[in-house]
C-alpha positions as CSV (number, residue, x, y, z in Angstrom):
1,X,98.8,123.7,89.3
2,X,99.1,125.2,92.6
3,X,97.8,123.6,95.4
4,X,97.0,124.7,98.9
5,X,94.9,123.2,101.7
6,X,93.4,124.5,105.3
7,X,92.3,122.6,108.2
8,X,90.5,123.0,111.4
9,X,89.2,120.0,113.6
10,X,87.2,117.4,111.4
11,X,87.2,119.4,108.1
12,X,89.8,119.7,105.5
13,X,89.6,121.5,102.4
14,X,92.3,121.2,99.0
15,X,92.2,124.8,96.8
16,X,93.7,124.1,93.5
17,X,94.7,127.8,91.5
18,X,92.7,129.6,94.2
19,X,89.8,128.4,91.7
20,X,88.2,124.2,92.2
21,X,88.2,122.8,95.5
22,X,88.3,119.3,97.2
23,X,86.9,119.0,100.8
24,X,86.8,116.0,103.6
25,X,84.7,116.2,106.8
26,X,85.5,113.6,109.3
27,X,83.2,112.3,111.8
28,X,86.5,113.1,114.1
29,X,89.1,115.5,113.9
30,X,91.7,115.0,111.8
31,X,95.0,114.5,112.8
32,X,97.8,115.2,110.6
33,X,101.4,115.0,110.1
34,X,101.6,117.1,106.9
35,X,100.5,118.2,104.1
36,X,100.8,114.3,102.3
37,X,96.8,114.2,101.7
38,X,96.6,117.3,99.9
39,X,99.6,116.2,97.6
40,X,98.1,112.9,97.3
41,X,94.6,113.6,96.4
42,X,95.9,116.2,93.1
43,X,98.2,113.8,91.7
44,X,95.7,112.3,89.4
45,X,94.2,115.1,88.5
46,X,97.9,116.7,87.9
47,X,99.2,113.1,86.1
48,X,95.6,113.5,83.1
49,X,95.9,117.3,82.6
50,X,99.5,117.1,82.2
51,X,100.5,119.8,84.7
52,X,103.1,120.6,87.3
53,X,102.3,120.3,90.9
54,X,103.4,123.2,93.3
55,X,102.8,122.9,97.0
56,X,102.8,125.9,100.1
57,X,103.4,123.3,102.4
58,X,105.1,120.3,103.5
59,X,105.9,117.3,103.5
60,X,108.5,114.4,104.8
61,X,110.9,113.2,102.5
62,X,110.2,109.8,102.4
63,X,107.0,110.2,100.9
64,X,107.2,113.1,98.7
65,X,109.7,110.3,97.4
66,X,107.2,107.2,96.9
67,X,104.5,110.1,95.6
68,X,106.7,110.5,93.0
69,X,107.6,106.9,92.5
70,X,103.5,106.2,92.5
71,X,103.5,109.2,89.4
72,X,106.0,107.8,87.7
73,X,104.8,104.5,88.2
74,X,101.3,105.6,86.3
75,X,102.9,107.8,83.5
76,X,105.0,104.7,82.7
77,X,101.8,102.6,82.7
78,X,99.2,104.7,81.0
79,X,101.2,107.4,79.0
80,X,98.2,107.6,76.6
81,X,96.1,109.7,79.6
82,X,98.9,110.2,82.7
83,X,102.1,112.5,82.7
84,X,104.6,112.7,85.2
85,X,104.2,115.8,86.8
86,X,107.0,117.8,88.3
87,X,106.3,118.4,92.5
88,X,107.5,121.1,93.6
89,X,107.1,121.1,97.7
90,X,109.2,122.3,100.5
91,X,111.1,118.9,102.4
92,X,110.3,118.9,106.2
93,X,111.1,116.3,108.6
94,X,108.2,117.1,111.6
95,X,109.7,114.1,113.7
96,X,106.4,112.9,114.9
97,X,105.8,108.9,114.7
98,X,102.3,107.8,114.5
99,X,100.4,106.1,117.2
100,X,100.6,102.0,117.9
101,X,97.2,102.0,116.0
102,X,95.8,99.8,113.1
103,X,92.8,101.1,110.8
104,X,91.4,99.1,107.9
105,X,89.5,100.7,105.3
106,X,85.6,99.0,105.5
107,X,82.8,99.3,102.6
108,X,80.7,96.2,104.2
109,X,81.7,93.7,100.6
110,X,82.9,90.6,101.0
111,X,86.7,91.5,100.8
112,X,87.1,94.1,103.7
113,X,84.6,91.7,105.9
114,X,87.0,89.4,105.3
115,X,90.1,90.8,106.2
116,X,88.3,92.6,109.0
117,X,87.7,89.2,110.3
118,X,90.7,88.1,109.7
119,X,92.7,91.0,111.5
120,X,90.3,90.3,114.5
121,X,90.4,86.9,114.9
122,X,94.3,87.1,115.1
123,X,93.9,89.5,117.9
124,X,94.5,92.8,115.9
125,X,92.2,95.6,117.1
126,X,91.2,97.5,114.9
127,X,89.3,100.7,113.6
128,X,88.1,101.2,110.6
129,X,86.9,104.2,108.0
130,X,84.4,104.0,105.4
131,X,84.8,106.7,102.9
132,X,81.7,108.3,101.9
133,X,81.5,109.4,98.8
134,X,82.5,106.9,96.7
135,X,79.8,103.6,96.7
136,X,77.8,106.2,97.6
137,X,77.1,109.8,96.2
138,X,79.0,112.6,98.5
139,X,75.2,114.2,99.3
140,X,73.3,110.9,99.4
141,X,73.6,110.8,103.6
142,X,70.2,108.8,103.3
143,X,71.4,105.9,101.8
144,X,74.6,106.4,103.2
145,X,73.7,106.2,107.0
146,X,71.4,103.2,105.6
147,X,74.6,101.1,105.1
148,X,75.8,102.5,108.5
149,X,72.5,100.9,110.0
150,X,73.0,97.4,108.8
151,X,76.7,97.1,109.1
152,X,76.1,98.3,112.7
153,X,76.3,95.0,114.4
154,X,79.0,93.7,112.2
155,X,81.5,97.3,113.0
156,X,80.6,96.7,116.4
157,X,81.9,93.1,116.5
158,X,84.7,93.6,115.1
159,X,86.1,97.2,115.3
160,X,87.0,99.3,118.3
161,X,85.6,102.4,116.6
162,X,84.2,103.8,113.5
163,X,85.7,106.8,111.4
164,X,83.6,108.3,108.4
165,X,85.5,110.8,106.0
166,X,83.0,112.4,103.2
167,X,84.9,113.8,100.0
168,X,83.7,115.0,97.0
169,X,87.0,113.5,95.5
170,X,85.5,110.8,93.8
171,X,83.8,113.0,92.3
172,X,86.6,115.0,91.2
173,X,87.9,112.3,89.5
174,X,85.2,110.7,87.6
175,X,85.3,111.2,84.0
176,X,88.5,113.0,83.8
177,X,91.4,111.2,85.8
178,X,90.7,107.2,84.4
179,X,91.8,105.5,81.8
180,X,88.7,104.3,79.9
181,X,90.1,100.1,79.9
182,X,90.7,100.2,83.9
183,X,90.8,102.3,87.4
184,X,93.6,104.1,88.9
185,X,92.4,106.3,91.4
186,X,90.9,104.0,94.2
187,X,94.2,104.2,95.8
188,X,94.2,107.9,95.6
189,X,91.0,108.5,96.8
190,X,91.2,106.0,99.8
191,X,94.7,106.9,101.2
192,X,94.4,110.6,100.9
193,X,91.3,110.0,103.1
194,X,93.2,107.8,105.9
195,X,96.3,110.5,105.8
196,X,93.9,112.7,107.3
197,X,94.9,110.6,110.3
198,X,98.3,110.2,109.6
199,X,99.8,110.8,113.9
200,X,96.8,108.5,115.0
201,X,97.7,105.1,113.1
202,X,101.0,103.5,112.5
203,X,99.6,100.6,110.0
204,X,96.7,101.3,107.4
205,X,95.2,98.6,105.6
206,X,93.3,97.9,102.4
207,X,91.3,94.6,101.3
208,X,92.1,93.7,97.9
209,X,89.4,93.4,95.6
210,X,91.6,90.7,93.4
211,X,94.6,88.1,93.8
212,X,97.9,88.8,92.2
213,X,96.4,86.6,89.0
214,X,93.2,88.3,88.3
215,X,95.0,91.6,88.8
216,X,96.9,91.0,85.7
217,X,93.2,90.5,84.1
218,X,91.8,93.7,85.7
219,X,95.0,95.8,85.0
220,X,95.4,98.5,84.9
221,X,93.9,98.7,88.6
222,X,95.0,101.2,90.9
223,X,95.0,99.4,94.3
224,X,97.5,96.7,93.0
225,X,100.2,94.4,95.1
226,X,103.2,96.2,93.1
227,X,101.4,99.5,93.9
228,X,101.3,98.7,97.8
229,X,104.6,97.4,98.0
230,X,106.6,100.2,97.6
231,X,105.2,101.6,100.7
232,X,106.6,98.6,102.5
233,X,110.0,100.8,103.8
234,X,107.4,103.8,105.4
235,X,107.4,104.8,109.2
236,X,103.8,104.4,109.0
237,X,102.7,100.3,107.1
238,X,100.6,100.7,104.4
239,X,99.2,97.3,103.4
240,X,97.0,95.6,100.7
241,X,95.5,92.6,102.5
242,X,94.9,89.0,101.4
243,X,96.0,89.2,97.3
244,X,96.2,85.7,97.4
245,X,93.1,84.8,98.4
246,X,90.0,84.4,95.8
247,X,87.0,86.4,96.5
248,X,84.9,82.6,96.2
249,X,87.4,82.1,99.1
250,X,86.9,84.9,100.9
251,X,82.9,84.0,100.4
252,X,83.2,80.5,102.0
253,X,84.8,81.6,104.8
254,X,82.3,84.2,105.6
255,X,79.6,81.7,104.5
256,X,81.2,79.0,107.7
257,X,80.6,81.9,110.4
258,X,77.5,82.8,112.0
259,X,74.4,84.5,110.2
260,X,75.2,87.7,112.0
261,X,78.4,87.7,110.7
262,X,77.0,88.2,106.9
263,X,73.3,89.4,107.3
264,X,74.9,93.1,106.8
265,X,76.9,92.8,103.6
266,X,76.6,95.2,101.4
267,X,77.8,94.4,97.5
268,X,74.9,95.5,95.0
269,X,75.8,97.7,92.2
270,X,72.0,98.7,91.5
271,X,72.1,102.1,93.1
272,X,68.5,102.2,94.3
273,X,69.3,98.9,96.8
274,X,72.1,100.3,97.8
275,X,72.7,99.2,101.1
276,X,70.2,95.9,100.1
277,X,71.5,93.4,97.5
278,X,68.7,93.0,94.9
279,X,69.7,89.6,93.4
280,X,69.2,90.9,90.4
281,X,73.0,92.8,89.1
282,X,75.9,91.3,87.7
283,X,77.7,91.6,91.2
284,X,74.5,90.4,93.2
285,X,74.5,87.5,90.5
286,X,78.0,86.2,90.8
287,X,78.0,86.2,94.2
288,X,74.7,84.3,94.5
289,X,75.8,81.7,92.6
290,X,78.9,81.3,94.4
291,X,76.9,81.3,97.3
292,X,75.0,78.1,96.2
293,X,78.2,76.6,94.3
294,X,79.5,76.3,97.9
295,X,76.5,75.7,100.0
296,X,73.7,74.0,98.1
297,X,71.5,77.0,98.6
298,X,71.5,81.2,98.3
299,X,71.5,82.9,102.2
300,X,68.5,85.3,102.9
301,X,71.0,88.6,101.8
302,X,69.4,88.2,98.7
303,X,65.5,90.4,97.6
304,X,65.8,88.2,95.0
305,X,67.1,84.8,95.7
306,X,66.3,83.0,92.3
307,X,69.1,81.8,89.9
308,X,68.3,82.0,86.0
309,X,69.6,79.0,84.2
310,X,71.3,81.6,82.1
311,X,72.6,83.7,84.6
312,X,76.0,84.3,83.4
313,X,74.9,86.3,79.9
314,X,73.7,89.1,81.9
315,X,77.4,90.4,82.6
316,X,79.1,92.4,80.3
317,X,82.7,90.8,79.6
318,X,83.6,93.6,77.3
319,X,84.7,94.4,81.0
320,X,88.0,93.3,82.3
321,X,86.7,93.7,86.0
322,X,83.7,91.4,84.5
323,X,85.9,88.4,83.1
324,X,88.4,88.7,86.4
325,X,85.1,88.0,88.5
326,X,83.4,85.4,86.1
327,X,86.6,83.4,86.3
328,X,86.6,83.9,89.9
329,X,83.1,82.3,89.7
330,X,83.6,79.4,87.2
331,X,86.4,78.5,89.4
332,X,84.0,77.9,92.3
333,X,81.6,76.4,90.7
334,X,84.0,73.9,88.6
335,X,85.0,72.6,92.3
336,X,81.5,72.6,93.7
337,X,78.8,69.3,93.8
338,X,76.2,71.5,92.6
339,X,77.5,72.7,89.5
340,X,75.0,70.8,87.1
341,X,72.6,72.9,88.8
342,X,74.5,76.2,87.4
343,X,74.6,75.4,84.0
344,X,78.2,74.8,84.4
345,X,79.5,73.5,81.2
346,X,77.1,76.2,78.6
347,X,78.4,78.9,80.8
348,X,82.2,77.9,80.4
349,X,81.8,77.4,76.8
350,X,80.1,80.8,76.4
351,X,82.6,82.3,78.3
352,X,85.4,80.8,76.4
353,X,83.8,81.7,72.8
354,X,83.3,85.3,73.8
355,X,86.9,86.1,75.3
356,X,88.6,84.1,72.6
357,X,86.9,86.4,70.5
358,X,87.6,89.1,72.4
359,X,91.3,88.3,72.7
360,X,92.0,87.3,69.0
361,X,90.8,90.7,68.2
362,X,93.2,92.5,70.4
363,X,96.1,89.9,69.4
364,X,95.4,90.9,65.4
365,X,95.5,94.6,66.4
366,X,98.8,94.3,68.5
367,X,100.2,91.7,66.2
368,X,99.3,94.6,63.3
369,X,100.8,97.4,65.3
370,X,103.6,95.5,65.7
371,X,104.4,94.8,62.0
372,X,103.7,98.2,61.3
373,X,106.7,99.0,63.4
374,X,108.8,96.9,62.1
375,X,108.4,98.0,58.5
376,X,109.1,101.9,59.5
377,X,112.3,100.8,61.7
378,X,113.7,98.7,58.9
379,X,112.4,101.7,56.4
380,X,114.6,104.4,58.9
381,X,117.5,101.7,59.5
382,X,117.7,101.7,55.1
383,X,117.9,105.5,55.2
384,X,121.0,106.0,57.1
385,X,122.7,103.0,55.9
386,X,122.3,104.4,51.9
387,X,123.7,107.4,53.3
């Protein structure tokens, strides 16, 4: 594929063979170094339809290098829907460091409040951007400046300034660039984004959604600690935050501050509460009953504030990302005094029967595979000795 971009002030657009077209607006101009977004943003696209990538512009070495490495990394991980794409792009250096600045990506969950706090309250300052077009659909700017309104007290608090890119990358992506057991191109969508300010900010940082353990539940996951870390050796730090830290953590930290501090989060998966929580989804569930596994009671952030004594056989643990956060959850709750009250010991035995079934399944199917193998190598290895 060929790939060429153009950019004036606060909007950037990505042509890919003169033909389909990516574009960011920025509520500010975009400052860039090169052309590292553009590259960035095709690479999934490249890395499912098995194509080359070839670039009119350019890019420093160091991270046409780790772009690569990030490819490579996915083709070796998924080979069943990523190839490693050739990149053909012309070296530059521009000698242009980024600004002393720090910007940390915000959605208004649990995890970037958390580290956004965090950052703060270690005397960080901060912006941060919020990427429009992913939690929320690229020409939904209703519900989209909704979740502007109520997180507007909490940005205010604790950011110097706010920075909103939309993209229709996302929606580039779906369907097409994913492998169907996990999610890779988070990390693309959200980085291309903040390289769009690539002069203005010399660290950019991510909250993760998972610590290192429940990664390995959730793999493959795109925004992942061995992901992250080869960026460490960049001129400009690019950081996942707080992977060692539970989200039920994270929650009980939040949960110790003041009211302001989580009146605005913003978590739901039902779409039409979007920027509300309902109460009522498998995300708005788990994180009500960790709520009132830690404190005895569920905070007014909730339409829908009642727990089912059967709460748990709503979620869907066909779902890694399902099973990572129900673990997170009965983790909580086995600590917690009120844990009677949660149906504590049904729930864990459910959970139990249906991933052991889940994961005797898959160990029959790989333990199959694997005889499989064996039988044609020692099948090959009796060929060529008889000959």
């Amino acid at each position: 594929m060929f790939v060429s971009y153009k950019i004036k002030k606060n909007k950037a657009e990505i042509e890919i063979d003169n033909a389909e077209k990516i574009y960011f607006e920025g509520s500010q101009d975009f400052d860039i170094i090169d052309g590292r977004f553009a590259l960035l943003a095709v690479c999934p696209l490249a890395m499912s339809r098995g194509e080359n990538i070839q670039c009119n512009f350019f890019i420093e070495k160091q991270y046409i290098d780790i772009i690569k490495e990030v490819c490579f990394h996915w083709a070796l991980t998924c080979p069943e829907i990523y190839s490693y794409p050739e990149i053909i792009v012309e070296e530059k250096s521009s000698k242009v460091e980024p600004k002393n600045n720090n910007l940390i990506f915000f959605s208004g969950g649990v995890d970037s409040s958390y580290t956004a706090i965090r950052k703060f309250d270690s005397g960080i300052t901060s912006d941060c951007l919020i990427v429009h077009g992913m939690d929320y659909k690229v020409a939904d700017d209703i519900k989209f400046n909704d979740l502007l309104q109520s997180t507007s007290t909490f940005r205010k608090k604790y950011f110097a300034n706010t920075i909103t890119v939309k993209t229709n990358l996302h929606q580039f992506y779906s369907g097409k660039c994913n492998p169907v057991d996990g999610s890779v191109t988070h990390f693309f969508n959200l980085i291309s984004a903040a390289w769009l300010f690539s002069s203005k900010y010399s660290s950019i940082q991510m909250a993760s959604d998972y610590n290192l353990s429940l990664q390995n539940v959730v793999h493959p996951y795109g925004s992942n600690s061995g992901v992250f870390q080869k960026f460490s050796n960049l001129n400009q730090k690019i950081t996942l935050c707080d992977d060692n830290v539970l989200r039920s953590e994270k929650l009980q930290f939040l949960l110790g501050r003041e009211f302001s501090d989580i009146q605005g989060l913003s978590f739901c998966t039902d779409y039409n509460s979007r920027p509300y929580n309902c109460g009522l989804c498998s995300k708005c569930m788990r994180t009500k009953v960790m709520c009132f596994a830690l404190t005895g009671e569920v905070p007014d952030i909730f339409s829908n504030k009642q727990i089912p004594k059967s709460w748990a056989r709503s979620l869907n643990l066909k779902r890694k990302p399902q099973i990572a956060h129900l673990m997170d959850a009965l983790t909580c709750i086995h600590k917690s005094d009120y844990r009677e009250n949660l149906d504590y010991h049904s729930t864990l035995k459910m959970f139990n029967k249906v991933v052991s079934k889940q994961r005797k399944i898959s160990s029959k199917v790989n333990g199959l595979e694997n005889a499989m193998l064996i039988r044609v190598l020692s099948k090959i290895k009796k060929f060529f000795s008889s000959r």
